[in-house]
N, C-alpha and C positions, 0 to 999 in steps of 0.2 A: 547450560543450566543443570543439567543432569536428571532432566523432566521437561515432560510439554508444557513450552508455555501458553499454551491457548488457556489452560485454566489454575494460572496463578493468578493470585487475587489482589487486588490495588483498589479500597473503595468499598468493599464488600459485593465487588465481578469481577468475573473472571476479564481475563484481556480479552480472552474472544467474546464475552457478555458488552464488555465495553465496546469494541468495536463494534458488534453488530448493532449498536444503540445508537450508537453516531452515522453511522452507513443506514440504517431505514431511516433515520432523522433526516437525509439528504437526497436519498434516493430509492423510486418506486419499485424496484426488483435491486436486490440484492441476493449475491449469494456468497458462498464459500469455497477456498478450492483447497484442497488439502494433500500434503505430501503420504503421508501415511492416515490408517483405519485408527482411528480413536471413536472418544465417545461423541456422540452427536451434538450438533450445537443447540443452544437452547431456546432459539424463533425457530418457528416456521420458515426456515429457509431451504433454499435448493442448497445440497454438497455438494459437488463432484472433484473425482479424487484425479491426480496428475495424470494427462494422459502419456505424456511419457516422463515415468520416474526418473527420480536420480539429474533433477536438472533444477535443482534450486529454485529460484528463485524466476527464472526463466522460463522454467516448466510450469510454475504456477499463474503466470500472467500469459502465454499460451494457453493454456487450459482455459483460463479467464474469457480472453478473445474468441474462443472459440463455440465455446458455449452461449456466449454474449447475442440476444436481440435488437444488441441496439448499437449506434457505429462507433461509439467510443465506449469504455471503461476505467471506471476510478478502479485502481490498485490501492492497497494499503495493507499494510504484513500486519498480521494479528498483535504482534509485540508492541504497539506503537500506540499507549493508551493514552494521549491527549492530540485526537484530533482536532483540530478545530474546524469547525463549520463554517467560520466567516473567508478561510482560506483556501477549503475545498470550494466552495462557489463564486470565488473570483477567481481559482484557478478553468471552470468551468466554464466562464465567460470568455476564457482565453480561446478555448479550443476549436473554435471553428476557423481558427490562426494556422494549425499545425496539425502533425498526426500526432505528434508528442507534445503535453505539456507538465514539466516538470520542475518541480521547486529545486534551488539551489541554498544551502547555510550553509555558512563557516566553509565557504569552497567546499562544498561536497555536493556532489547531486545528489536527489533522494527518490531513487529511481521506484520504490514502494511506496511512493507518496506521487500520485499520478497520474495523469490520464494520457489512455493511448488509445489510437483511434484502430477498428478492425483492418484497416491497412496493414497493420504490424507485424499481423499474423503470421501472410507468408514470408515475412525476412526472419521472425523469430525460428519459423519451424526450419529451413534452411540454414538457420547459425546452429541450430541442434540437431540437423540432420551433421553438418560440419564439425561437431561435439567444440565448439564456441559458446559457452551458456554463460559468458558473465553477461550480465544484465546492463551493463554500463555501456556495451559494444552497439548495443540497437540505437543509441542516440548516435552514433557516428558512423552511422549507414547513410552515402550520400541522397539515398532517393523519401528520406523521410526528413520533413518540418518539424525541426523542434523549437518550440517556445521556452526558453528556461524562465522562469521564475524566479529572479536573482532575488540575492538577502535583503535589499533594499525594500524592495515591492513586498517579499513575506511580510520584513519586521515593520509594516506599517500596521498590519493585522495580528500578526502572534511576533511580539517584539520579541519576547523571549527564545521564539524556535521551540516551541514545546511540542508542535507537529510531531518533531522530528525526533523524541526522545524513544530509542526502544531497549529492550530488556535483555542484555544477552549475560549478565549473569548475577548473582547475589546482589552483591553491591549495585548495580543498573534498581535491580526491584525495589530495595531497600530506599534508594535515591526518592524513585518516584511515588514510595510510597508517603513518605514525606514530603514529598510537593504535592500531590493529592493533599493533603489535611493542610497545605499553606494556602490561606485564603485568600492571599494574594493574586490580582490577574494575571 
């Protein structure tokens, strides 16, 4: 994008305004985990910055697990401005199934759209002691339960898969910003 997107605007908030609006809407402690120092977010929430840099997306749901009070954690990457609330808590319902449970559309996992239980920790922090930080590799660790979430079971909730929609460049924002103002569900 050629800028953070934590504060492009879709709606009149920023994505990371909109996430955090969806995430306290769902859940009693939330926080932030952030790859680099920017400006602060706008709740009162806890940040904390990647404990070990330079490790995507991988680094940031470590960071997550680790910090974490509680045995599992929803993940959700700030770009990803239409959460849906009816999908995160029936993905929730799932999770005393698995250490993982994760949505799949259009055959793709959506490993930022997720819960993972603090079991995960120490396989993530050993794929990154291993410098292994794609994020897709923890679900095919044989000692961890994963639940997928297939397109069937989402699109009875978010038919459309707007979950899953995020912003990786002009045209992605522009997209959504126009489906923001379509009234349609």
């Amino acid at each position: 994008m050629g800028q953070d997107k934590r504060f492009l605007c879709i709606g009149g908030q920023t994505l990371l305004e909109r996430g955090l609006c969806a995430m306290c809407a769902l859940f009693q402690r939330v926080c932030v985990v952030i790859a680099q120092d920017g400006l602060p977010p706008p709740a009162q929430v806890p940040v904390f910055r990647d404990v070990v840099p330079d490790c995507g997306s991988l680094g940031g749901l470590y960071t997550g697990l680790r910090e974490a009070s509680t045995p599992y954690v929803f993940i959700a990457a700030c770009d990803m401005p239409f959460l849906n609330s009816k999908l995160v808590r029936y993905m929730n319902e799932l999770k005393d199934e698995a250490d993982i449970v994760v949505a799949s559309w259009k055959n793709r996992i959506q490993p930022t759209h997720a819960f993972y239980s603090k079991r995960c920790a120490a396989i993530i922090e050993n794929m990154i002691r291993t410098h292994e930080i794609k994020i897709q590799k923890v679900f095919q660790h044989p000692s961890l339960r994963v639940r997928f979430v297939m397109e069937n079971e989402v699109s009875q909730i978010d038919p459309e898969g707007r979950s899953f929609i995020n912003i990786n460049n002009p045209a992605d924002l522009e997209a959504a910003r126009l489906l923001h103002d379509d009234p349609t569900p």
